[in-house]
N, C-alpha and C positions, 0 to 999 in steps of 0.2 A: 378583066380576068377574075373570077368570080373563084374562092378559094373553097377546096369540100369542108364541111362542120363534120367536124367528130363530135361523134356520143356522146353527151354529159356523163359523167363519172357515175352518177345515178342509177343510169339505165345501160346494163351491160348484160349480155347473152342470157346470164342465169337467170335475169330476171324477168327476162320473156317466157322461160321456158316457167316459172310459176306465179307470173302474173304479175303489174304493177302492184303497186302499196300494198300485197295480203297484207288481210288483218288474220287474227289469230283464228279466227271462224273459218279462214278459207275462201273468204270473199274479198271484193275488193272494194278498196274504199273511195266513196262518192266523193265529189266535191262538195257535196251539201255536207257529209261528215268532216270534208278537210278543212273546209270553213268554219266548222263550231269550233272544232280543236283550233284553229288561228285566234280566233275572239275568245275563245276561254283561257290560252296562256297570255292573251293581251289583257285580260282582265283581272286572271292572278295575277301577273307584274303591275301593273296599275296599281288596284288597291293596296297589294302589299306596299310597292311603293308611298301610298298614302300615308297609310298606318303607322309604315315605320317613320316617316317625317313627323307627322305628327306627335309620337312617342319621343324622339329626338329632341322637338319644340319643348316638351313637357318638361324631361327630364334637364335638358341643359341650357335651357332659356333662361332659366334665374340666373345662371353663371356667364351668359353673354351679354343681360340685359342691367343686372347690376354689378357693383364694384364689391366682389366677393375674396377672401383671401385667396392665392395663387393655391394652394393644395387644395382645397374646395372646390374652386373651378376645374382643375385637372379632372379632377374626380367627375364631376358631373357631369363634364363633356366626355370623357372615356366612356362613365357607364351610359350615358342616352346615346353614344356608338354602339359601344355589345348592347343595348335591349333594341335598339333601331335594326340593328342585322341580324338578330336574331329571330327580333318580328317577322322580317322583310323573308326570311328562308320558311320561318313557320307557314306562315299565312297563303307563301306562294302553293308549296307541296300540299297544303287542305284544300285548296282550291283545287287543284288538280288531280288529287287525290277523289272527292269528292265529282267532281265533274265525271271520273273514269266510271266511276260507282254506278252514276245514273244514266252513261250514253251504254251500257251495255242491253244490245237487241232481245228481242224474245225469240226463241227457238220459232221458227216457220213451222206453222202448222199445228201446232200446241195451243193451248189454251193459258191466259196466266193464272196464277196462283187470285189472281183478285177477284176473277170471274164465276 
């Protein structure tokens, strides 16, 4: 007995009537575009995630690795937490940020400003 699939919540009437994924252009977007957008927020999260570990290491590693007074320690593990997460939101939103900057199309039929 083979049971009917319903519609992923995704894909509901409206959005036959104006198309999968529009982009803002009015067109729709590739897989070749949905894949750069996949690997570019797997890239901001990566790195940032790097960054901010590494930052963490810097900042509170003297305070894990040696026998530091207990308020010292506090301290330098609190702040390589806030500059770790603060890195980790900066670096993500520049990445993406920037990525949005450069994946935008040239007008069809136009010529660029480089040319």
């Amino acid at each position: 007995m083979a049971l009917a699939r319903r519609p992923s919540a995704c894909f509901t009437a409206g959005m036959r009537e104006r198309g999968d994924h529009e982009t803002r252009g009015g067109g729709r977007r590739g897989q070749a575009e949905r894949d750069a957008i996949t690997v570019e927020t797997g890239y901001a999260l990566c790195s940032a995630a790097f960054a901010a570990a590494v930052v963490f290491g810097a900042v509170a590693g003297p305070a894990l690795l040696f026998a530091l007074p207990g308020a010292v320690e506090a301290v330098l593990v609190r702040a390589g937490g806030v500059l770790a997460g603060v890195l980790f939101a900066v670096r993500t939103v520049s990445v993406l940020v920037r990525f949005r900057r450069s994946a935008q199309p040239s007008q069809p039929g136009r010529t660029s400003p480089d040319s």
